[in-house]
N, C-alpha and C positions, 0 to 999 in steps of 0.2 A: 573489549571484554564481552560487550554484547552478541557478538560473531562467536568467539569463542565459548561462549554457553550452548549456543547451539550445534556445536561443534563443527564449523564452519572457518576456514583460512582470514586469519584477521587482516591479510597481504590485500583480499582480492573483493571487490566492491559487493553489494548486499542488497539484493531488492527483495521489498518486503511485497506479499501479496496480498491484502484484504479482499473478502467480499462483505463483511456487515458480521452481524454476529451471527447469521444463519449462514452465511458462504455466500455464492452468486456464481452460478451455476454455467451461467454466460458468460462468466470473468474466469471459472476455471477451464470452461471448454476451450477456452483463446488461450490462456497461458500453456493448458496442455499440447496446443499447436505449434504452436512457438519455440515452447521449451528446449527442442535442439540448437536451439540457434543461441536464446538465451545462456545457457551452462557453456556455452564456449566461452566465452570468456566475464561472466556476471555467475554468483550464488546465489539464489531463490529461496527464500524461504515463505511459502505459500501456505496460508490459511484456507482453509474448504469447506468450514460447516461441518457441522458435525455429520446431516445425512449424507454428505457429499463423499467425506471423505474416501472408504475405502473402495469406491468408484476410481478414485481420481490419484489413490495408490498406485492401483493396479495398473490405469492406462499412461503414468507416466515409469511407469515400470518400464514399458513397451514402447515408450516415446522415446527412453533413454539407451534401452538394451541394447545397442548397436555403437554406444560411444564406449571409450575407453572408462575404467573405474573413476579413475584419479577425477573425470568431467562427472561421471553422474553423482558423483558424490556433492557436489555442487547443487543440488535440490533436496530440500527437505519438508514435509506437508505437515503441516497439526491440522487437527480437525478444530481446536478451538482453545484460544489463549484464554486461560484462566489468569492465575496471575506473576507469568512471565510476558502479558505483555509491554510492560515498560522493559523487558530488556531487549525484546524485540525490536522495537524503536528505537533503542538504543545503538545499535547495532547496524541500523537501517541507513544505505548509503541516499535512498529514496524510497520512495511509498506508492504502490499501485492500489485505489481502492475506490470504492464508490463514495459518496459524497453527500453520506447523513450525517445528520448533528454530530452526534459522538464520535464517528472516527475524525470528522474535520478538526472538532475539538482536540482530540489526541494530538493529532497531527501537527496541531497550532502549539499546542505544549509544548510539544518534544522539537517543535522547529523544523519541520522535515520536510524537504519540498517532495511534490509527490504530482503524479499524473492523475485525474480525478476523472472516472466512468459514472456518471449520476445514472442511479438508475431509471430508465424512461416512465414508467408507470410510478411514480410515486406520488403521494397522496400532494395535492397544490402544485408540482412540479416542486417539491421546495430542494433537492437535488440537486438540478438542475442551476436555483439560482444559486445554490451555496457553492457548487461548482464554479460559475461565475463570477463570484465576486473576491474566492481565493484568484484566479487565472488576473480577474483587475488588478488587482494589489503585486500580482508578478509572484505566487507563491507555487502556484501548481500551474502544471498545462492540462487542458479539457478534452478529451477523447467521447465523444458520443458513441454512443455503445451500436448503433448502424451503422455507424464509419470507423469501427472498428478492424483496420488493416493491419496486418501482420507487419508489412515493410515501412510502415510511418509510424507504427508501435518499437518496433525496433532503431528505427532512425533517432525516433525521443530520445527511448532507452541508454542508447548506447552513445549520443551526443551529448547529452544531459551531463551522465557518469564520466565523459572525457573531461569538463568543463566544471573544477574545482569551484572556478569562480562564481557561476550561474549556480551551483548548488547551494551553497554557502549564502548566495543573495536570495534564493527562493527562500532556502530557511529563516532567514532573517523577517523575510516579508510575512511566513506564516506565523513567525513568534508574534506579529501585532493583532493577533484573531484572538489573543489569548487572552484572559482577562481573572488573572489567578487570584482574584478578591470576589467574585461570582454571588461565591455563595455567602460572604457574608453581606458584599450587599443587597442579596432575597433575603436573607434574614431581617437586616434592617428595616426594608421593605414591610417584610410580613408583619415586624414587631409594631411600628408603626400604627398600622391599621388596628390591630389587635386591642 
């Protein structure tokens, strides 16, 4: 159902693309590289920020223009999930995204194993470690956005979505991030002290 909202073949696997809620500009410049390679045989549905986006129209316009319909139709961009992103997720065979609190959070909800780009400059590295300690638990794999290659991007990719089983176990591992009583117990918490 989720594939199908976005109108997208519910037959043929789904990678979702985050950058944060602003996009990441370095996460679109790479997938926009890719991208021929990726719609042969995966669907994209890529987030971009909202400044990003109609940059990242046009040159995947251009990325694509030389494949047959039936492939390009296999990419689709939003500039920013309001609130379809739970069906996004939904829908999502895997998750590329960078590796702050909230989308990890997401991620850990909806159970999705996902490849995680922390972004380098983040404030403590804290990125970095939450990228880390998903890839410990066996939830996500870690791509550092310097060793960002095309051919080991696509080897994940596309070895990842062969392997029903490693999907399903990544998911598994990110559902233990999740902690769906959160907020009542900050409530508790708060009431406490109060």
């Amino acid at each position: 159902k989720g594939r199908g909202y976005f109108g997208f073949n519910p037959g043929v696997p789904l990678l979702l693309v985050l950058g944060g809620s602003q996009g990441s500009t370095s996460i679109n410049d790479f997938i926009l590289d890719v991208l021929p390679d990726l719609v042969q045989s995966i669907q994209v549905l890529h987030q971009t920020g909202k400044e990003d986006y109609e940059r990242v129209v046009r040159e995947a316009g251009v990325a694509l223009e030389k494949l047959p319909e039936d492939v390009q139709i296999r990419y689709k961009s939003m500039d920013y999930f309001e609130k379809d992103i739970r069906v996004a997720y939904q829908g999502a065979d895997l998750v590329i995204s960078r590796a702050g609190a909230s989308t990890t959070c997401e991620i850990s909800a909806f159970g999705k194993p996902s490849i995680l780009i922390p972004l380098p400059w983040a404030a403590n590295d804290h990125q970095r470690a939450n990228a880390a300690e998903y890839q410990r638990a066996g939830a996500a794999i870690v791509m550092e956005q310097d060793n960002l290659l095309p051919h080991i991007f696509m080897n994940n990719v596309v070895n990842l979505l062969a392997d029903q089983g490693k999907l399903s176990a990544m998911g598994e591992a990110a559902k233990t991030f999740y902690k769906s009583d959160a907020a009542s117990n900050l409530a508790q918490v708060i009431l406490r002290y109060i």
